[in-house]
KOLDO-361075 format. One record per atom (N, C-alpha, C, CB): residue in three letters; x, y, z; residue number from 1; atom name. Coordinates in Angstrom, 1 decimal. Glycine has a CB too. Example, Ala and Ser with C-alpha at 12.3 -4.5 7.8 and 13.67 -1.06 7.14 Angstrom:
2
BAZA  rest      px      py      pz   nr  atom
BAZA   ALA    13.2    -5.7     7.8    1     N
BAZA   ALA    12.3    -4.5     7.8    1    CA
BAZA   ALA    13.2    -3.3     7.8    1     C
BAZA   ALA    11.3    -4.5     9.0    1    CB
BAZA   SER    12.8    -2.2     7.1    2     N
BAZA   SER    13.7    -1.1     7.1    2    CA
BAZA   SER    12.9     0.0     7.9    2     C
BAZA   SER    14.1    -0.6     5.7    2    CB
END
This chain:
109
BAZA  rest      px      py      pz   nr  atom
BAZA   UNK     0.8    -1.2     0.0    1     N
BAZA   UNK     0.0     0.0     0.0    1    CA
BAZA   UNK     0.9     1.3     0.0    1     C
BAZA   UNK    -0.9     0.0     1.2    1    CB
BAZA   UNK     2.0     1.5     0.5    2     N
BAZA   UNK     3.3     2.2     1.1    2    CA
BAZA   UNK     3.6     2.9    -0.3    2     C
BAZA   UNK     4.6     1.0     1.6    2    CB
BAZA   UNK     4.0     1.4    -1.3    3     N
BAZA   UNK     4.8     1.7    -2.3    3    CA
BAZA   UNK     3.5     2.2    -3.7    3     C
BAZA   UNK     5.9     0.4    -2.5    3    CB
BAZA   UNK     2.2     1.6    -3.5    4     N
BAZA   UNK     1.2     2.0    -4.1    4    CA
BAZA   UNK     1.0     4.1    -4.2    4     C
BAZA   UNK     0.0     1.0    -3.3    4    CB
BAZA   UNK     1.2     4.1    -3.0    5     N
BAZA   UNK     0.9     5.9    -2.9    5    CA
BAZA   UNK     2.3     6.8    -3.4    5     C
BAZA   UNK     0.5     6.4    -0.9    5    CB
BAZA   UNK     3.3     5.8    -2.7    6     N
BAZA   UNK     4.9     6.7    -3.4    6    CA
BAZA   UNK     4.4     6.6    -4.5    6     C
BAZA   UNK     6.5     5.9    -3.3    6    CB
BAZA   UNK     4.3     5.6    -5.2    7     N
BAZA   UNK     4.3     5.8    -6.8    7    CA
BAZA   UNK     3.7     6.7    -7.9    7     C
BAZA   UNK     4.1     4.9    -7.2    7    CB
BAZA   UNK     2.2     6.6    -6.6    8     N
BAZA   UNK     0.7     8.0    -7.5    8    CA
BAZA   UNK     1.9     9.4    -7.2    8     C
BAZA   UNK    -1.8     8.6    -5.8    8    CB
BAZA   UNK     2.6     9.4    -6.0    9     N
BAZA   UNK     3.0    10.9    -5.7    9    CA
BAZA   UNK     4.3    10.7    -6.9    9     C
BAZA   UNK     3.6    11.3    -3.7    9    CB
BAZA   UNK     5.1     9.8    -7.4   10     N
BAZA   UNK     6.2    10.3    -8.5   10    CA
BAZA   UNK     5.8    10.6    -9.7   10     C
BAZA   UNK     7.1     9.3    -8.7   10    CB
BAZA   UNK     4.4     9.9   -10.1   11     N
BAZA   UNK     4.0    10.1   -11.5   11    CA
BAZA   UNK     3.0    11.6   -10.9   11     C
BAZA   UNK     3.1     8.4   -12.4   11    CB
BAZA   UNK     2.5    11.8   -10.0   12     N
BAZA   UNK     2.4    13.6   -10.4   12    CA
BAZA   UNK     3.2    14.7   -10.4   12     C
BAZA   UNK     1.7    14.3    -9.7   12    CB
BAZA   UNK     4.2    14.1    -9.6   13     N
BAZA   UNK     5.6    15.0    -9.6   13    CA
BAZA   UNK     6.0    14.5   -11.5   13     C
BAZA   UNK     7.1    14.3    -7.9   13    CB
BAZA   UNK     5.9    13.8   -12.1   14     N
BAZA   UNK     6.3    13.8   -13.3   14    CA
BAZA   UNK     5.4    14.2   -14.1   14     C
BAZA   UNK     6.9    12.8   -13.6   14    CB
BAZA   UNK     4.1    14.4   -13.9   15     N
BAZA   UNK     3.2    15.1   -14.6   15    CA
BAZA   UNK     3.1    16.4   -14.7   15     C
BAZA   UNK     2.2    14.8   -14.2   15    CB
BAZA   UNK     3.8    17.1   -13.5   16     N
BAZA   UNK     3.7    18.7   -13.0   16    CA
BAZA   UNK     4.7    19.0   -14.0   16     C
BAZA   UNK     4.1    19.3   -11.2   16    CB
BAZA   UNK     5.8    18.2   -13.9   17     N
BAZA   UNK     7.1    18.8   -14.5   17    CA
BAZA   UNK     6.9    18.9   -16.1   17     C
BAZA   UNK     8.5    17.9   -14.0   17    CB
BAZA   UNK     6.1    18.0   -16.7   18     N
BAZA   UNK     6.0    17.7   -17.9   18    CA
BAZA   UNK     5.0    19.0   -18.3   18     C
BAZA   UNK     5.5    16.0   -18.1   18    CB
BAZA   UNK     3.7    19.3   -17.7   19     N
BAZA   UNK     2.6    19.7   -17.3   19    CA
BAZA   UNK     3.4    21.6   -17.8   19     C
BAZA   UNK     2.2    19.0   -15.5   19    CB
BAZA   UNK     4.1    22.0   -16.7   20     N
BAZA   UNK     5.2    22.9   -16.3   20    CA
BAZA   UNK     5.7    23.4   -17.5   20     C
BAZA   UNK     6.2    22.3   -15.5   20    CB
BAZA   UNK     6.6    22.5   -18.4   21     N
BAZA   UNK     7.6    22.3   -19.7   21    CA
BAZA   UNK     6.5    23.0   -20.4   21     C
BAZA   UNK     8.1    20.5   -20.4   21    CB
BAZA   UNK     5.4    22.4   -20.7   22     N
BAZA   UNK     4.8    22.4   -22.0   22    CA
BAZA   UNK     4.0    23.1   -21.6   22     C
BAZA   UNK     4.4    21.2   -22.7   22    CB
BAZA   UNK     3.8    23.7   -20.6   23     N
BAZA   UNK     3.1    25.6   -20.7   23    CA
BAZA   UNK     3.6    26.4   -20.8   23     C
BAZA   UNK     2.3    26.2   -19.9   23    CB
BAZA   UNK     5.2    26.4   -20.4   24     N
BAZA   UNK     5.9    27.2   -20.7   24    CA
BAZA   UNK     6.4    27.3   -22.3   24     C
BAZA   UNK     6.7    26.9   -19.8   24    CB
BAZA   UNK     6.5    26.2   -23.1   25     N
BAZA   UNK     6.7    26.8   -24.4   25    CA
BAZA   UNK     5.4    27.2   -24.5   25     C
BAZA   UNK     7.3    26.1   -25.6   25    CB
BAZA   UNK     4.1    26.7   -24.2   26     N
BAZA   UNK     2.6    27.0   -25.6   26    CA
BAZA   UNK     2.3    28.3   -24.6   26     C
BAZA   UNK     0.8    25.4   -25.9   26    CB
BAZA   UNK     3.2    29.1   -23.9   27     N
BAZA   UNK     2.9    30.4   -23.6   27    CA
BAZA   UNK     3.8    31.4   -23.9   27     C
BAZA   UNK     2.6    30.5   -22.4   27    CB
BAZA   UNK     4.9    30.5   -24.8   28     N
BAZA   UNK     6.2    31.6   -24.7   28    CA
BAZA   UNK     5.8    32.5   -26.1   28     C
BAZA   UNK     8.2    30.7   -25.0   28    CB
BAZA   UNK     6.4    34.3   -25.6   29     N
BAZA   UNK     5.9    34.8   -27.2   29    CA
BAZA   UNK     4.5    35.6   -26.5   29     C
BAZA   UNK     5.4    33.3   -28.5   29    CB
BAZA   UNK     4.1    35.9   -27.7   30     N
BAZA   UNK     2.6    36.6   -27.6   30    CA
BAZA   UNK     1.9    35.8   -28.4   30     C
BAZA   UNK     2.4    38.1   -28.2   30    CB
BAZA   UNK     1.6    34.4   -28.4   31     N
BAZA   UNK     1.3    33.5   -28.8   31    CA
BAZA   UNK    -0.2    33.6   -28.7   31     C
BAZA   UNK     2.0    32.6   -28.4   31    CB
BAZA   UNK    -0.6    33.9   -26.9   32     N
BAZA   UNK    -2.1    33.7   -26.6   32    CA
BAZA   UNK    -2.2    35.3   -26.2   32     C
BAZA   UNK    -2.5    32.3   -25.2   32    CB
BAZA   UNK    -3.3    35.4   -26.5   33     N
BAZA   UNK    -3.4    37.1   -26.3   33    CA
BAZA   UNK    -4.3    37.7   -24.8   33     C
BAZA   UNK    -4.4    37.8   -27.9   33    CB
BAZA   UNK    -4.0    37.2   -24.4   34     N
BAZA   UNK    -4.5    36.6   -22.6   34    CA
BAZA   UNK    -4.0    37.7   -21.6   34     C
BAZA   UNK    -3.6    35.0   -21.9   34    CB
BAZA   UNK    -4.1    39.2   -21.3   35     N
BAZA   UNK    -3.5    39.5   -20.5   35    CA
BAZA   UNK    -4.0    39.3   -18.9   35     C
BAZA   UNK    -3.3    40.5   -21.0   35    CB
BAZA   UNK    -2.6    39.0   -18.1   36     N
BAZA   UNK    -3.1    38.9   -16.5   36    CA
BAZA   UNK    -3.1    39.7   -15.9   36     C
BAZA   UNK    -2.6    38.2   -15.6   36    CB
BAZA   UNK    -3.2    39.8   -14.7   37     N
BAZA   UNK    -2.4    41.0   -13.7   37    CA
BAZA   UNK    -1.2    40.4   -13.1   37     C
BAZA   UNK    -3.3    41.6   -12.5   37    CB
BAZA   UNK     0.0    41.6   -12.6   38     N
BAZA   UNK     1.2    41.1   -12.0   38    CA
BAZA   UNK     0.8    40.0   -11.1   38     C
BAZA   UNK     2.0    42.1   -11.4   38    CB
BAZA   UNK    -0.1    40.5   -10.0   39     N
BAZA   UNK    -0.9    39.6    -8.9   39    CA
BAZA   UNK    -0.7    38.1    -9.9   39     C
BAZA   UNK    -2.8    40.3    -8.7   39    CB
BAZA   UNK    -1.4    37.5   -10.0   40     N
BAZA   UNK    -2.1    36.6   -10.9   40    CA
BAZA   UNK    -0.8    35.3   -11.6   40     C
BAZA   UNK    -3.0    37.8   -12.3   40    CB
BAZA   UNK    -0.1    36.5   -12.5   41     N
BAZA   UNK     1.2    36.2   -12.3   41    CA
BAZA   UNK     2.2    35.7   -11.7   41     C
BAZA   UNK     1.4    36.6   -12.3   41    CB
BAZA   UNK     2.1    36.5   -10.9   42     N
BAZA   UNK     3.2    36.0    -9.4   42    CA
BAZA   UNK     2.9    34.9    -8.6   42     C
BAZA   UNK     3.3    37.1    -8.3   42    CB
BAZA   UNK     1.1    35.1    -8.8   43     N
BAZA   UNK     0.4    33.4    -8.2   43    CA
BAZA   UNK     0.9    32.1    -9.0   43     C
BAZA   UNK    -1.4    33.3    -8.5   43    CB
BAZA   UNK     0.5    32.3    -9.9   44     N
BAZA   UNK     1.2    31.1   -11.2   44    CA
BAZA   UNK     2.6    31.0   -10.9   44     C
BAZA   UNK     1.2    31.6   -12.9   44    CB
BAZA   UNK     3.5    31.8   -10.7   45     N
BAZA   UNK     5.1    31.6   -10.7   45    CA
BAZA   UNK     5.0    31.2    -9.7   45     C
BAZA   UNK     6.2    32.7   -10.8   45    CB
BAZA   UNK     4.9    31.4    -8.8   46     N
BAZA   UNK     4.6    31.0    -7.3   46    CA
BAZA   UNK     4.4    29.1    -7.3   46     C
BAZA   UNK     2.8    32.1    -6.7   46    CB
BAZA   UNK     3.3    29.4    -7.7   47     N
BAZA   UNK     2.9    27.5    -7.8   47    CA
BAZA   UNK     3.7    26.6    -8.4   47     C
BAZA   UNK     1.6    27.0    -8.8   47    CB
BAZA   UNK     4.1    27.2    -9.4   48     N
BAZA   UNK     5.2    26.5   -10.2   48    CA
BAZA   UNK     6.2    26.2    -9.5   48     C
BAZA   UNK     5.6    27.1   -11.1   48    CB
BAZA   UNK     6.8    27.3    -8.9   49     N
BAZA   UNK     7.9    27.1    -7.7   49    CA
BAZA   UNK     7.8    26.0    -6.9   49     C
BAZA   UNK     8.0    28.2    -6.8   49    CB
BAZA   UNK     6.9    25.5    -6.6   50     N
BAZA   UNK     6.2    24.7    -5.0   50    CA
BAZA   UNK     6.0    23.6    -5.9   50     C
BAZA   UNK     4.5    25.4    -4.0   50    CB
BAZA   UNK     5.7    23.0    -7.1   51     N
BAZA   UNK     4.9    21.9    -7.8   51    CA
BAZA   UNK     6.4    21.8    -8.9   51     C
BAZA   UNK     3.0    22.5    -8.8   51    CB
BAZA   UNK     7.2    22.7    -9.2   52     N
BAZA   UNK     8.5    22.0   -10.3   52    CA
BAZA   UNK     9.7    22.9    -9.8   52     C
BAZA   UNK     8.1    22.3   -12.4   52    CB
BAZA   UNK    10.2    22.7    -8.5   53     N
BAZA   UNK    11.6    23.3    -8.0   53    CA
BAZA   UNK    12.3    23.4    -8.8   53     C
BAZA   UNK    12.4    22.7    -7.1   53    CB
BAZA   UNK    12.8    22.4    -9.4   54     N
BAZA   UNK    14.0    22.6   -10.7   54    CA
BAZA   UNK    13.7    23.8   -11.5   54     C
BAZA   UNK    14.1    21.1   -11.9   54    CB
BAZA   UNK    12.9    24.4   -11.7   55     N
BAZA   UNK    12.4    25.1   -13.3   55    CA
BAZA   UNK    13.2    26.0   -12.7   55     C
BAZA   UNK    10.5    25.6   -13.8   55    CB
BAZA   UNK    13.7    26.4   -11.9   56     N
BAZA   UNK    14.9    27.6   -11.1   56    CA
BAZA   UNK    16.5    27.0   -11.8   56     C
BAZA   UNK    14.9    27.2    -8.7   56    CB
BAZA   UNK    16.7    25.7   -12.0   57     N
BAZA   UNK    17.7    25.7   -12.4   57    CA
BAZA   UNK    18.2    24.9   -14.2   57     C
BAZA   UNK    18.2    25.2   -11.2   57    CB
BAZA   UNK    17.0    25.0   -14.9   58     N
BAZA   UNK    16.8    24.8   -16.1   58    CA
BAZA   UNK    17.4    25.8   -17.1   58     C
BAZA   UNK    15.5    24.6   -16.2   58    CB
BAZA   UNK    17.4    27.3   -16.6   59     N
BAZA   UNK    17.8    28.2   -17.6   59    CA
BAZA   UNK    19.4    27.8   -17.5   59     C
BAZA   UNK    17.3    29.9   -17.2   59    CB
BAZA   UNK    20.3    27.7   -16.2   60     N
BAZA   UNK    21.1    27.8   -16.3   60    CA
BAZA   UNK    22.1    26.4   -17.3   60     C
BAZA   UNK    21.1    28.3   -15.1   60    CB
BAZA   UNK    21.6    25.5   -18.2   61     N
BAZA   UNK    21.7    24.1   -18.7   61    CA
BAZA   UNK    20.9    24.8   -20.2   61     C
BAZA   UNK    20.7    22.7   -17.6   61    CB
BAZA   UNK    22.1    24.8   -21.2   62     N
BAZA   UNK    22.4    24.9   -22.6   62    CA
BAZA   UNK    21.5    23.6   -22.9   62     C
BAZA   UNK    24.3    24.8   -23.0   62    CB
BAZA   UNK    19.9    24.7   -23.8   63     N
BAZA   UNK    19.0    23.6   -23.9   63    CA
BAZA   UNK    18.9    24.1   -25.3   63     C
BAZA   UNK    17.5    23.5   -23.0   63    CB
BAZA   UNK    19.7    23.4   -26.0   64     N
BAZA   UNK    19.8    23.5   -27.4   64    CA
BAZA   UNK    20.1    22.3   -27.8   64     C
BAZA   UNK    20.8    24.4   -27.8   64    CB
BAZA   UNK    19.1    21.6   -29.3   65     N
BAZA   UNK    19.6    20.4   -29.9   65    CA
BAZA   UNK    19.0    18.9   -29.2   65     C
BAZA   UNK    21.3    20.5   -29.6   65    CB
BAZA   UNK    19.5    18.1   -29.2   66     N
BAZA   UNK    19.4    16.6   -29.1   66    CA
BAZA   UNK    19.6    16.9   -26.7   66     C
BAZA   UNK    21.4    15.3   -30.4   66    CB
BAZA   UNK    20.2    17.6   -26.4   67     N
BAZA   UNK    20.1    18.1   -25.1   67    CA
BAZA   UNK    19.3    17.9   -24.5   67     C
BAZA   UNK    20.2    19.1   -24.8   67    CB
BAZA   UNK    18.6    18.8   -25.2   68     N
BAZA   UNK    16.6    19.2   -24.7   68    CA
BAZA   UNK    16.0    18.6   -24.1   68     C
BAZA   UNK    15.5    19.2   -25.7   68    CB
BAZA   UNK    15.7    17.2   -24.7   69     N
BAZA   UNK    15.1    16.2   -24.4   69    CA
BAZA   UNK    15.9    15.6   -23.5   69     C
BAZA   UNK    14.6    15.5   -25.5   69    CB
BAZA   UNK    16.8    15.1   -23.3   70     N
BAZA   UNK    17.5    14.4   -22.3   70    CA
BAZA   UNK    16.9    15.1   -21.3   70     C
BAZA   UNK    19.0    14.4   -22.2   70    CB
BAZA   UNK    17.7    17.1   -21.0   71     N
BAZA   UNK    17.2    17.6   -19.8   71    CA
BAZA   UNK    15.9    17.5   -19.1   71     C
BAZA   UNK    17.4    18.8   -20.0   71    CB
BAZA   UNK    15.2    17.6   -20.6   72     N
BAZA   UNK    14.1    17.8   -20.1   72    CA
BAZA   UNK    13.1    16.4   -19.2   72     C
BAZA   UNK    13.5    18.4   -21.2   72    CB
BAZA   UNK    13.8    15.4   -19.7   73     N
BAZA   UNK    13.4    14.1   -19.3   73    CA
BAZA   UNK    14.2    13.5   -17.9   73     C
BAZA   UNK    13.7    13.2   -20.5   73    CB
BAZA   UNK    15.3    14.2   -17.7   74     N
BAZA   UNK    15.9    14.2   -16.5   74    CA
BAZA   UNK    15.1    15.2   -15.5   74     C
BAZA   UNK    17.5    14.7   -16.7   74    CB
BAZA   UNK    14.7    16.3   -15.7   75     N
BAZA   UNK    13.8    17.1   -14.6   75    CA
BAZA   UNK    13.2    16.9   -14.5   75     C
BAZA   UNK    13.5    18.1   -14.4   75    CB
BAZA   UNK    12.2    16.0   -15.0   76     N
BAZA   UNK    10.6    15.3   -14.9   76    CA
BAZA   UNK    10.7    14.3   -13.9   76     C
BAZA   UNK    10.0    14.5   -16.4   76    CB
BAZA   UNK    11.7    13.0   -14.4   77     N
BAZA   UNK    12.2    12.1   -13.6   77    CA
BAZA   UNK    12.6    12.3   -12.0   77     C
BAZA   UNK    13.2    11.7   -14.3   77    CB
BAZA   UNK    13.7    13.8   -12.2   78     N
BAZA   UNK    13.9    14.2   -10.7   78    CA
BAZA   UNK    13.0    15.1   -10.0   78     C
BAZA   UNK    15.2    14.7   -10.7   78    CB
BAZA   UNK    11.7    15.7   -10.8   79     N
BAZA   UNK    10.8    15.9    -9.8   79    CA
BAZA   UNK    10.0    14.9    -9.4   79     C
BAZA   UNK    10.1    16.7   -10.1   79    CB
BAZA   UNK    10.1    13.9   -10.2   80     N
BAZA   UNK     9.1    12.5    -9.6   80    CA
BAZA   UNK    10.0    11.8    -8.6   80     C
BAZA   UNK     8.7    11.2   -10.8   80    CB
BAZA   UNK    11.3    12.0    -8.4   81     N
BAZA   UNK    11.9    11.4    -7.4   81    CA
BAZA   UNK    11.3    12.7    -6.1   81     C
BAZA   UNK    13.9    11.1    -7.7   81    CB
BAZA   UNK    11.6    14.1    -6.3   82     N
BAZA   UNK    11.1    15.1    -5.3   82    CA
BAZA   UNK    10.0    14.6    -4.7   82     C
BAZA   UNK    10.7    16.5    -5.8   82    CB
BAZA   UNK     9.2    14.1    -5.7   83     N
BAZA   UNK     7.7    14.5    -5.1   83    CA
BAZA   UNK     7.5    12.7    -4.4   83     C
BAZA   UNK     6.3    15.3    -6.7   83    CB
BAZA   UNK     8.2    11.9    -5.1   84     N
BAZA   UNK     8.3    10.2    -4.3   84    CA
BAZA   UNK     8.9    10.5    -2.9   84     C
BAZA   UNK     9.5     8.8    -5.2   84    CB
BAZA   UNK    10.2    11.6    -2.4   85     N
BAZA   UNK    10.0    11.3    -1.2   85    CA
BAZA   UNK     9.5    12.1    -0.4   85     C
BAZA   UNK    11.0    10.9    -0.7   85    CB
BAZA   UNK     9.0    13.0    -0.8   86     N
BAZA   UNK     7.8    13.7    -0.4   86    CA
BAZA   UNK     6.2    12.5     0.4   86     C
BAZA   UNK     7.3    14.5    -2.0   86    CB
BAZA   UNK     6.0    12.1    -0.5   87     N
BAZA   UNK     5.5    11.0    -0.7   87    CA
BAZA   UNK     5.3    10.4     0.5   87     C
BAZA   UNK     6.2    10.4    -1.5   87    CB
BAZA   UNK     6.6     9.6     1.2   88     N
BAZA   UNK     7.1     8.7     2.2   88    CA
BAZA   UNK     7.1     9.6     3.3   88     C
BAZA   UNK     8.5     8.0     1.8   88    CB
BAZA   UNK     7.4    10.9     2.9   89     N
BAZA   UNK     7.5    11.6     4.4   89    CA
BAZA   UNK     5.8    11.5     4.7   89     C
BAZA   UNK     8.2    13.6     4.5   89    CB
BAZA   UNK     5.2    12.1     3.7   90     N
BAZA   UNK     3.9    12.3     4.1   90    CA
BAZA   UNK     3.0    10.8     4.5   90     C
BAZA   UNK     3.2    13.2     2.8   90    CB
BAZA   UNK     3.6     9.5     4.4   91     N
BAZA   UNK     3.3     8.2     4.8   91    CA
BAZA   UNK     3.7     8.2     6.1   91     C
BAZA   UNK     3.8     7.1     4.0   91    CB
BAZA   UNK     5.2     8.8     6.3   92     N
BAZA   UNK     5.0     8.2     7.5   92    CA
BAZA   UNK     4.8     9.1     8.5   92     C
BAZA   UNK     6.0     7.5     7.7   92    CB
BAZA   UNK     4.1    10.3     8.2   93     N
BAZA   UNK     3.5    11.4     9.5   93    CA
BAZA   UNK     2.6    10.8     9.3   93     C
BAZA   UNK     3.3    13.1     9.7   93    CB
BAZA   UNK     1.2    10.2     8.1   94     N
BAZA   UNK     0.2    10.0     8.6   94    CA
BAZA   UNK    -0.1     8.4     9.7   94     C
BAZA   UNK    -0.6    10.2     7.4   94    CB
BAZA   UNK     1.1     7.7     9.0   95     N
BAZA   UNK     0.9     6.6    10.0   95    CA
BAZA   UNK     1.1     7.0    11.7   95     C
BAZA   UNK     2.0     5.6     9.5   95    CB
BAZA   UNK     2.4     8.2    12.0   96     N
BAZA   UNK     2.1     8.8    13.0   96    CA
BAZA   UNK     1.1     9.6    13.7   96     C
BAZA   UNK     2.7     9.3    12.9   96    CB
BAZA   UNK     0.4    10.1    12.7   97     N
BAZA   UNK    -0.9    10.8    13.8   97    CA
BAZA   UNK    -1.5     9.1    14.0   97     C
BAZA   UNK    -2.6    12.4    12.7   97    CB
BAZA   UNK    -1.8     8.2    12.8   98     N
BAZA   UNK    -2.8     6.8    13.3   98    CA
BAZA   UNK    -2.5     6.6    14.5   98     C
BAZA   UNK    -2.7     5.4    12.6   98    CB
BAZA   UNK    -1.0     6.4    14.6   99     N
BAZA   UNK    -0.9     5.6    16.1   99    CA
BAZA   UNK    -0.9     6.1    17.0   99     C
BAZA   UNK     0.1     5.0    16.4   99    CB
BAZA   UNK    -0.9     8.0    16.8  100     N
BAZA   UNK    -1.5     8.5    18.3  100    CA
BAZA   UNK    -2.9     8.7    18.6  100     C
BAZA   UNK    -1.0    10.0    18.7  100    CB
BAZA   UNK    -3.6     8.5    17.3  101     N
BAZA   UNK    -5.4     8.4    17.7  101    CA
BAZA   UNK    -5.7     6.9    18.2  101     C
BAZA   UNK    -6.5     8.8    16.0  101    CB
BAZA   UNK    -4.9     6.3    17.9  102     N
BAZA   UNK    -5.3     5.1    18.0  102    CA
BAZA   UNK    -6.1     4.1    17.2  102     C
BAZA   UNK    -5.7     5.2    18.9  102    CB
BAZA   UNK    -5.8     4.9    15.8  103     N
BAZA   UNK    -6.8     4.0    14.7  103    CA
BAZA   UNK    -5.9     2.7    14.6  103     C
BAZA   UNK    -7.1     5.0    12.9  103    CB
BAZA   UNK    -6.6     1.6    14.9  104     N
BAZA   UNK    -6.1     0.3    14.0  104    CA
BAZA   UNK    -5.9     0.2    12.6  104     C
BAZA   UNK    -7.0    -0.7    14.2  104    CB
BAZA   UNK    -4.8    -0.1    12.0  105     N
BAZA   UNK    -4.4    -0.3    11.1  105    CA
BAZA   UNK    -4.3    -1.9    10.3  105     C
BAZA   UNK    -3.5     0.2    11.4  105    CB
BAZA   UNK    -4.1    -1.7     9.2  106     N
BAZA   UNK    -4.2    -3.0     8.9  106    CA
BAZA   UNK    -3.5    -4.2     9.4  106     C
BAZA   UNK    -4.1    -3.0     7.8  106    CB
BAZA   UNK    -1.8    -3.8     9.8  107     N
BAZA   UNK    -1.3    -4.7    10.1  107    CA
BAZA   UNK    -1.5    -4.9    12.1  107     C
BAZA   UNK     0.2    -4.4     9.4  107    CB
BAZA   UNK    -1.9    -3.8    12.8  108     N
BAZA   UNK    -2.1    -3.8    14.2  108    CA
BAZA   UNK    -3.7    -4.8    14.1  108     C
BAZA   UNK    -2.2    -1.9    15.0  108    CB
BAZA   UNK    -4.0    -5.0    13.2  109     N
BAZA   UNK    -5.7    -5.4    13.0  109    CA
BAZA   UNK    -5.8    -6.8    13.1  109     C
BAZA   UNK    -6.6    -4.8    11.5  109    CB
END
Protein backbone atom coordinates (compact mmCIF):
# COMPACT_ATOMS: atom_id res chain seq x y z
CA UNK A 1 0.00 0.00 0.00
CA UNK A 2 3.27 2.16 1.06
CA UNK A 3 4.75 1.75 -2.26
CA UNK A 4 1.22 1.97 -4.13
CA UNK A 5 0.88 5.89 -2.91
CA UNK A 6 4.86 6.65 -3.36
CA UNK A 7 4.33 5.84 -6.77
CA UNK A 8 0.65 8.04 -7.47
CA UNK A 9 3.02 10.87 -5.70
CA UNK A 10 6.19 10.25 -8.45
CA UNK A 11 4.01 10.05 -11.49
CA UNK A 12 2.39 13.62 -10.37
CA UNK A 13 5.57 15.04 -9.58
CA UNK A 14 6.35 13.84 -13.28
CA UNK A 15 3.17 15.06 -14.58
CA UNK A 16 3.67 18.70 -12.98
CA UNK A 17 7.10 18.85 -14.47
CA UNK A 18 6.02 17.66 -17.86
CA UNK A 19 2.64 19.71 -17.33
CA UNK A 20 5.16 22.90 -16.34
CA UNK A 21 7.58 22.29 -19.70
CA UNK A 22 4.82 22.37 -22.01
CA UNK A 23 3.08 25.57 -20.74
CA UNK A 24 5.91 27.19 -20.68
CA UNK A 25 6.70 26.85 -24.40
CA UNK A 26 2.64 27.01 -25.55
CA UNK A 27 2.93 30.41 -23.63
CA UNK A 28 6.25 31.64 -24.74
CA UNK A 29 5.86 34.80 -27.16
CA UNK A 30 2.61 36.61 -27.63
CA UNK A 31 1.31 33.54 -28.83
CA UNK A 32 -2.11 33.66 -26.59
CA UNK A 33 -3.42 37.11 -26.31
CA UNK A 34 -4.48 36.65 -22.57
CA UNK A 35 -3.51 39.50 -20.54
CA UNK A 36 -3.11 38.86 -16.48
CA UNK A 37 -2.38 40.98 -13.75
CA UNK A 38 1.16 41.07 -12.04
CA UNK A 39 -0.92 39.65 -8.95
CA UNK A 40 -2.12 36.59 -10.92
CA UNK A 41 1.17 36.21 -12.27
CA UNK A 42 3.20 36.05 -9.42
CA UNK A 43 0.41 33.41 -8.23
CA UNK A 44 1.22 31.14 -11.16
CA UNK A 45 5.10 31.61 -10.74
CA UNK A 46 4.63 31.03 -7.30
CA UNK A 47 2.86 27.48 -7.84
CA UNK A 48 5.16 26.47 -10.15
CA UNK A 49 7.93 27.10 -7.72
CA UNK A 50 6.23 24.74 -5.02
CA UNK A 51 4.86 21.91 -7.85
CA UNK A 52 8.45 21.97 -10.29
CA UNK A 53 11.65 23.26 -8.00
CA UNK A 54 14.04 22.55 -10.69
CA UNK A 55 12.36 25.08 -13.25
CA UNK A 56 14.91 27.55 -11.07
CA UNK A 57 17.72 25.71 -12.42
CA UNK A 58 16.82 24.80 -16.12
CA UNK A 59 17.78 28.23 -17.55
CA UNK A 60 21.05 27.82 -16.30
CA UNK A 61 21.67 24.14 -18.72
CA UNK A 62 22.45 24.94 -22.61
CA UNK A 63 18.96 23.65 -23.93
CA UNK A 64 19.82 23.51 -27.38
CA UNK A 65 19.62 20.38 -29.86
CA UNK A 66 19.40 16.57 -29.07
CA UNK A 67 20.12 18.09 -25.07
CA UNK A 68 16.60 19.21 -24.72
CA UNK A 69 15.07 16.23 -24.41
CA UNK A 70 17.52 14.42 -22.25
CA UNK A 71 17.24 17.62 -19.80
CA UNK A 72 14.14 17.80 -20.09
CA UNK A 73 13.43 14.08 -19.28
CA UNK A 74 15.93 14.20 -16.47
CA UNK A 75 13.83 17.15 -14.57
CA UNK A 76 10.59 15.30 -14.88
CA UNK A 77 12.19 12.09 -13.60
CA UNK A 78 13.94 14.16 -10.75
CA UNK A 79 10.82 15.87 -9.82
CA UNK A 80 9.14 12.50 -9.62
CA UNK A 81 11.91 11.39 -7.37
CA UNK A 82 11.11 15.15 -5.25
CA UNK A 83 7.75 14.52 -5.12
CA UNK A 84 8.28 10.20 -4.29
CA UNK A 85 10.04 11.27 -1.21
CA UNK A 86 7.75 13.67 -0.38
CA UNK A 87 5.53 11.04 -0.68
CA UNK A 88 7.08 8.68 2.16
CA UNK A 89 7.47 11.65 4.44
CA UNK A 90 3.88 12.34 4.11
CA UNK A 91 3.27 8.24 4.80
CA UNK A 92 5.01 8.24 7.47
CA UNK A 93 3.47 11.39 9.54
CA UNK A 94 0.18 10.03 8.60
CA UNK A 95 0.93 6.64 9.97
CA UNK A 96 2.11 8.82 13.00
CA UNK A 97 -0.93 10.80 13.79
CA UNK A 98 -2.83 6.84 13.32
CA UNK A 99 -0.89 5.60 16.07
CA UNK A 100 -1.47 8.55 18.34
CA UNK A 101 -5.36 8.43 17.69
CA UNK A 102 -5.28 5.12 18.05
CA UNK A 103 -6.81 4.03 14.73
CA UNK A 104 -6.13 0.31 14.02
CA UNK A 105 -4.38 -0.33 11.09
CA UNK A 106 -4.22 -3.03 8.91
CA UNK A 107 -1.26 -4.69 10.09
CA UNK A 108 -2.11 -3.82 14.23
CA UNK A 109 -5.74 -5.39 13.04
Amino acid sequence: MRNRFVRRFFVLGVCAAIFWIVASYATRGDQIPVHISDTVAHLIWDFERITFPLVLALPLVDMKGPGLVFMLSVAAVTNGGCFALLGVIAWYIRKAFLKLRGVPTRRTA
